[in-house]
C-alpha positions in Angstrom: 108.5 46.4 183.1 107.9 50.1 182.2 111.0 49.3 179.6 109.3 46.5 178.2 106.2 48.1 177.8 107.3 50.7 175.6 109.2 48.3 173.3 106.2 46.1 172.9 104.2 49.4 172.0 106.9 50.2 169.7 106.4 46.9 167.8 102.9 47.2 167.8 102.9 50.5 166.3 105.6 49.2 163.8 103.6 46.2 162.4 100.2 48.9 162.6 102.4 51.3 160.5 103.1 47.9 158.1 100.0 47.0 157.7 98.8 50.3 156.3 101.4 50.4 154.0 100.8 47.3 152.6 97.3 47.9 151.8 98.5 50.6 149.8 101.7 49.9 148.1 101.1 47.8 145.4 103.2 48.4 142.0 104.7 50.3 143.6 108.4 51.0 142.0 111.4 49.4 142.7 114.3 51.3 144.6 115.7 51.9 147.7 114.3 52.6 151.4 114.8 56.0 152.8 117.5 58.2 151.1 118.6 61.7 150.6 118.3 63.3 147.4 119.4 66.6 145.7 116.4 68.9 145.0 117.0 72.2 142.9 113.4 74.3 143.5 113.8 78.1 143.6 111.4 80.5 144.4 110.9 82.6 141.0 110.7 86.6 140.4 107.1 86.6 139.5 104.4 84.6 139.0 104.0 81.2 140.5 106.3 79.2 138.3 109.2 77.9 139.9 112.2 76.2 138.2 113.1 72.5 138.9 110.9 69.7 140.1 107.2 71.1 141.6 106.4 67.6 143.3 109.1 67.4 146.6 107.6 68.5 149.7 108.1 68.4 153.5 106.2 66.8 155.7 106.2 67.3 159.6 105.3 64.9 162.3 105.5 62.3 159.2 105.2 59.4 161.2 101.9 60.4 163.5 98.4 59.0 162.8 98.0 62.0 160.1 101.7 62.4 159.0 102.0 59.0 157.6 98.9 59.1 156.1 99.3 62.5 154.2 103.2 60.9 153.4 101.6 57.5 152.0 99.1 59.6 150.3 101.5 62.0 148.7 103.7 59.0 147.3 100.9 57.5 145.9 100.1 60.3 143.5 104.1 60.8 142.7 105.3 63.5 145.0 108.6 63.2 146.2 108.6 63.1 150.1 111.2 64.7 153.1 110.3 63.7 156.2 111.2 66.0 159.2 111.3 64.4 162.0 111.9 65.8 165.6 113.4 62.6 167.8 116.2 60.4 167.5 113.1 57.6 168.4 111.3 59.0 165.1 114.0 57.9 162.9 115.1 54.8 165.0 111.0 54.2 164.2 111.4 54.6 160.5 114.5 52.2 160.4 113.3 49.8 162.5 110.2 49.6 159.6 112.5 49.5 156.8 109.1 50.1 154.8 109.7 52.1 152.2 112.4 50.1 150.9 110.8 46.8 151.3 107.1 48.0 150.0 109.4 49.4 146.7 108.4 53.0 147.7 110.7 55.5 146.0 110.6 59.0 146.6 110.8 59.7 150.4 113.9 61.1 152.6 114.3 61.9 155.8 115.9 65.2 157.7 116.2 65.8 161.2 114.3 69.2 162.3 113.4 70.6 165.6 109.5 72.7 165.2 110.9 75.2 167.5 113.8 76.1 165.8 113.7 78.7 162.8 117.3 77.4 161.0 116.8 73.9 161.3 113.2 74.5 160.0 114.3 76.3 156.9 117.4 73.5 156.6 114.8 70.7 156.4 112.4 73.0 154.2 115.3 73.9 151.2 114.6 72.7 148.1 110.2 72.1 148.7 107.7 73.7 147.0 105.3 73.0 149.6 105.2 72.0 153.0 102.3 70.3 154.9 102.8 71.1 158.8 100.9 67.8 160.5 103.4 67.8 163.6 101.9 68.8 167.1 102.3 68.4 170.5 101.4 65.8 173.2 102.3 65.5 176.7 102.3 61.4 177.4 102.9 62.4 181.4 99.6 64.2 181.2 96.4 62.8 182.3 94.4 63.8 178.9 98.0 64.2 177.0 97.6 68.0 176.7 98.2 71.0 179.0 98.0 74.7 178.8 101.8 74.4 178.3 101.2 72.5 175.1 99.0 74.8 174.0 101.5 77.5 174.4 104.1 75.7 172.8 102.3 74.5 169.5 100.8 78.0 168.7 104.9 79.3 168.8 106.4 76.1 166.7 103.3 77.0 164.0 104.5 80.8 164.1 108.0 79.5 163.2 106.8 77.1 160.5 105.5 79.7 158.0 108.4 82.5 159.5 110.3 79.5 157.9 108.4 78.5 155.0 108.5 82.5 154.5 112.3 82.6 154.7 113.0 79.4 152.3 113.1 80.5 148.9 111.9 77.9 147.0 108.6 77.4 149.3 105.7 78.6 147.6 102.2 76.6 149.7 101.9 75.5 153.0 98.7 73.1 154.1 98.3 73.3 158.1 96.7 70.6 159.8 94.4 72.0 162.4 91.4 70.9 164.5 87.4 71.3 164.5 88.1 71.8 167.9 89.3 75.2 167.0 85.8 75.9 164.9 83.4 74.9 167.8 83.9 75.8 171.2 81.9 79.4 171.3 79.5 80.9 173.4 76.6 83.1 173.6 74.1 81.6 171.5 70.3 82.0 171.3 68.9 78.3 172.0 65.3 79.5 171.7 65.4 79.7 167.8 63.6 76.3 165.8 66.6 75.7 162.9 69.9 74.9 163.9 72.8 77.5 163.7 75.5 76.6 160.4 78.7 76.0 161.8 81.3 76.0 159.1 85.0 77.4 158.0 83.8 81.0 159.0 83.3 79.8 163.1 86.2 80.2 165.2 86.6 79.1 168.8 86.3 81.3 171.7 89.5 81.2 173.4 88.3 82.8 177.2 86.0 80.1 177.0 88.7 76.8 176.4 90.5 78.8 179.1 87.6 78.4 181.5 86.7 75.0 180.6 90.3 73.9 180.9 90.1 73.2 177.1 93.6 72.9 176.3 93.2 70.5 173.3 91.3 73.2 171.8 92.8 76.4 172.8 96.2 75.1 171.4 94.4 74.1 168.1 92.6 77.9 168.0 95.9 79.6 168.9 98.2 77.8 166.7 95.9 77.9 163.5 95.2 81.8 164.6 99.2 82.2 164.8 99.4 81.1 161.2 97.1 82.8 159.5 98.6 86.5 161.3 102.1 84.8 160.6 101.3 84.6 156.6 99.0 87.8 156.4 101.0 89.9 153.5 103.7 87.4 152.5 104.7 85.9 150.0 103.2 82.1 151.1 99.6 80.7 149.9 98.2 78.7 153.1 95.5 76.5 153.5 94.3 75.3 157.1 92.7 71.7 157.7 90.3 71.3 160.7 89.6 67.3 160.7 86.8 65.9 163.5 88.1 63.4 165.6 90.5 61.4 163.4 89.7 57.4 163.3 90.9 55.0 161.5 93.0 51.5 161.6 95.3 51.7 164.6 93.7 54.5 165.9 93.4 53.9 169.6 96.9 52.8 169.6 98.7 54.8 167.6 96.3 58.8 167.7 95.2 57.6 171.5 96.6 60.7 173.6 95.6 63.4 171.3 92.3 61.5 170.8 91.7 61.7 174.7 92.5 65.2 174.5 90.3 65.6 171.8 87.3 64.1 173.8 87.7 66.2 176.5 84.1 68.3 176.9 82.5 65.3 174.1 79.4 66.1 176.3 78.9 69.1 175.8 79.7 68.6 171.7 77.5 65.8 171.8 74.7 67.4 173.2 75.1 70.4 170.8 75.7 68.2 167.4 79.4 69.1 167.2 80.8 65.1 168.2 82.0 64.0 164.7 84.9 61.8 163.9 86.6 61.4 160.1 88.5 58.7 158.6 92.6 59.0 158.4 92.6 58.3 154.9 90.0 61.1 154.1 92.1 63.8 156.0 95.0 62.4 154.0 93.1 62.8 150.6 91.8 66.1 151.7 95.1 67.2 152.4 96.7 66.8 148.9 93.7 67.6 147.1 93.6 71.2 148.6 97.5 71.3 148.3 96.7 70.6 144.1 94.1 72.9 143.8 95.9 76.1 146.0 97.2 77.0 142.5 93.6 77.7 141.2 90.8 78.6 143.9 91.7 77.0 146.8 92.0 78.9 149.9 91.1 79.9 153.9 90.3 77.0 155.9 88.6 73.5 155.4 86.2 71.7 158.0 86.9 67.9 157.5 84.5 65.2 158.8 82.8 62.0 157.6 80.3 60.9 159.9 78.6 62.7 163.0 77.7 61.1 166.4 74.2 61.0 167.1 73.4 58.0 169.2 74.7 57.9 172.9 75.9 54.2 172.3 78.3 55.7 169.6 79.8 58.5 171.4 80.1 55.6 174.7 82.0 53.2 172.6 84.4 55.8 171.4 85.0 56.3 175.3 85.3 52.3 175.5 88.1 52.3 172.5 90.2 54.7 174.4 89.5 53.5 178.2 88.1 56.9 179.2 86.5 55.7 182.7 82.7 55.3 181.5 80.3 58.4 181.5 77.2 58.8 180.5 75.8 60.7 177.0 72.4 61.4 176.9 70.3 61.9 173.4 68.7 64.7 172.7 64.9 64.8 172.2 62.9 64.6 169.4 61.2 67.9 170.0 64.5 69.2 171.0 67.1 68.8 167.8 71.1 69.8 168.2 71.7 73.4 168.4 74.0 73.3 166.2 74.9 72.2 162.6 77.9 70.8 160.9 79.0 72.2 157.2 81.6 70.4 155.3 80.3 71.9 152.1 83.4 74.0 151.0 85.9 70.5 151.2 83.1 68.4 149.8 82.4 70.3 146.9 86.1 70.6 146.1 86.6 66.9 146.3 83.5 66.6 143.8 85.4 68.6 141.2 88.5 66.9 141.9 87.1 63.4 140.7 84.8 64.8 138.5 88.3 65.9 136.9 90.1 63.1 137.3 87.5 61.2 135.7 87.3 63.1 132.7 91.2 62.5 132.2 90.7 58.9 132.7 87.5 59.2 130.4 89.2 61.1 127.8 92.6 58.5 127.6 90.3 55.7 127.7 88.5 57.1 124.2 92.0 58.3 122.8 
């Protein structure tokens, strides 16, 4: 049965996967499913020109709720896509969709490329410009999906991505998909004050305190995006971090359910505080390869990522009820009694702004031409 199971899941997640393609894929071009192709990148002397084609990247963990996103996402502005994937059952996933292919979606490969090791890293890395590091860890024997282990684990596979990304020639950017979670578990502040505190890209999570709350969700998240930023101090790599809310979305409690639960873990405590927020796949995918476009002007640092906050105990209950977290109770706060705390996506939404405002010019512009 426990056999079964899994191959029904796998099916499930297949057609899901499908589904979100489809919605996305028309005129699209006509060509072949997943293939290997020659790239010829190289990292110049000066500058930030590079020779060959700008537009191939590497994705990793391209088939998780935010991988395949950011990959359907990148093919639908014309990158060219490698996929590096960690598991034999990624790739029998991939075939078994046969969706690039079939949806007409040119442009995408696929390498195989364990997180932990350096060679195979840079291997799957030759040849990109940029690479956007969405993989992570989950632990499917653990109760929430995530232990201190994991934690561990992911903040040492994100050292080796940019000590990769550092040693492959033609890679110039690297976006890093991090967490909230590592913006907003901190301690020691005033609640007697009448305005809520600003919590925005300049916050970082206090790591003694996910240790003693058993936070491990958001003490791998805060380590691993920490790790990054002292592995690219001084090198010659431009990063960007991403710190998405809760990530929703079709498919979501299927296909994002274990790091979801993970996520969740202490949602009392953020609700109560005005930290619970969720944000929609897609957005994190746009947000993603906008910041990626605009690296090469002023884009920089790190980039909250949200699209709607919880403020009603019936929301943050039915999140619990999508998942099947056993049913607990959130209480709202009251009216003389506002969140401590206050949510600023400002930085990602103003970039976003200029980004349409620009592509709307273009459009504008061809449209009077």
């Amino acid at each position: 049965m426990g056999v079964l199971r899994s191959m029904q899941s796998l099916q499930a997640e297949v057609e899901e996967m499908r589904e979100m393609l489809r919605g996305s894929a028309g005129g699209g071009n006509s060509g072949g499913g997943l293939k290997m192709q020659p790239a010829s990148v190289k990292r110049s002397t000066g500058g930030d020109e590079v020779e060959g084609d700008a537009r191939v990247v590497c994705v990793t963990g391209g088939i998780s709720f935010v991988g395949f996103a950011v990959v359907n996402r990148l093919l639908e502005v014309g990158y060219t896509v490698r996929l590096a994937l960690e598991t034999q059952e990624d790739l029998d996933k991939l075939r078994e969709m046969d969706m690039f292919g079939e949806m007409g979606r040119d442009g995408v490969w696929t390498v195989m490329a364990n997180v932990m090791d350096l060679d195979s890293l840079c291997r799957a890395f030759e040849g990109c410009v940029g690479v956007f590091h969405t993989s992570a860890f989950v632990d499917p024997s653990g109760v929430s999906g995530y232990t201190k282990h994991m934690a561990n684990l992911e903040a040492k596979a994100a050292e080796r991505v940019i000590e990769a990304c550092v040693q492959t020639q033609s890679v110039r950017k690297c976006v890093f998909t991090s967490s909230l979670l590592a913006c907003v578990w901190r301690q020691n502040y005033p609640h007697d004050r009448r305005l809520p505190t600003r919590l925005d890209e300049n916050c970082w999570s206090d790591e003694s305190l996910c240790r003693d709350k058993k936070l491990w969700f958001a003490l791998g998240k805060t380590m691993a995006e920490k790790a990054v930023w002292r592995a690219a101090r001084g090198r010659d790599l431009k990063l960007v971090t991403i710190c998405p809310a809760l990530v929703t979305g079709p498919g979501f409690r299927r296909r994002n359910s274990t790091s979801s639960i993970a996520y969740l873990k202490g949602a009392h405590e953020m609700f109560s505080e005005g930290l619970l927020a969720t944000v929609n796949v897609e957005k994190v995918a746009d947000a993603h390869v906008a910041v990626y476009e605009a690296m090469n002007n002023t884009a920089g640092g790190r980039y909250i990522c949200y699209d709607h906050k919880i403020q009603r105990a019936e929301e943050a209950a039915e999140l619990d009820r999508q998942l099947g977290i056993p049913y607990r109770t959130f209480s709202e706060n009251s009216s003389d009694r506002p969140a401590w705390f206050e949510l600023c996506n400002r930085k990602l939404s103003r970039l976003l702004s200029a980004r349409r405002r620009c592509t709307y010019d273009i459009y504008c512009s061809y449209r009077v031409d």
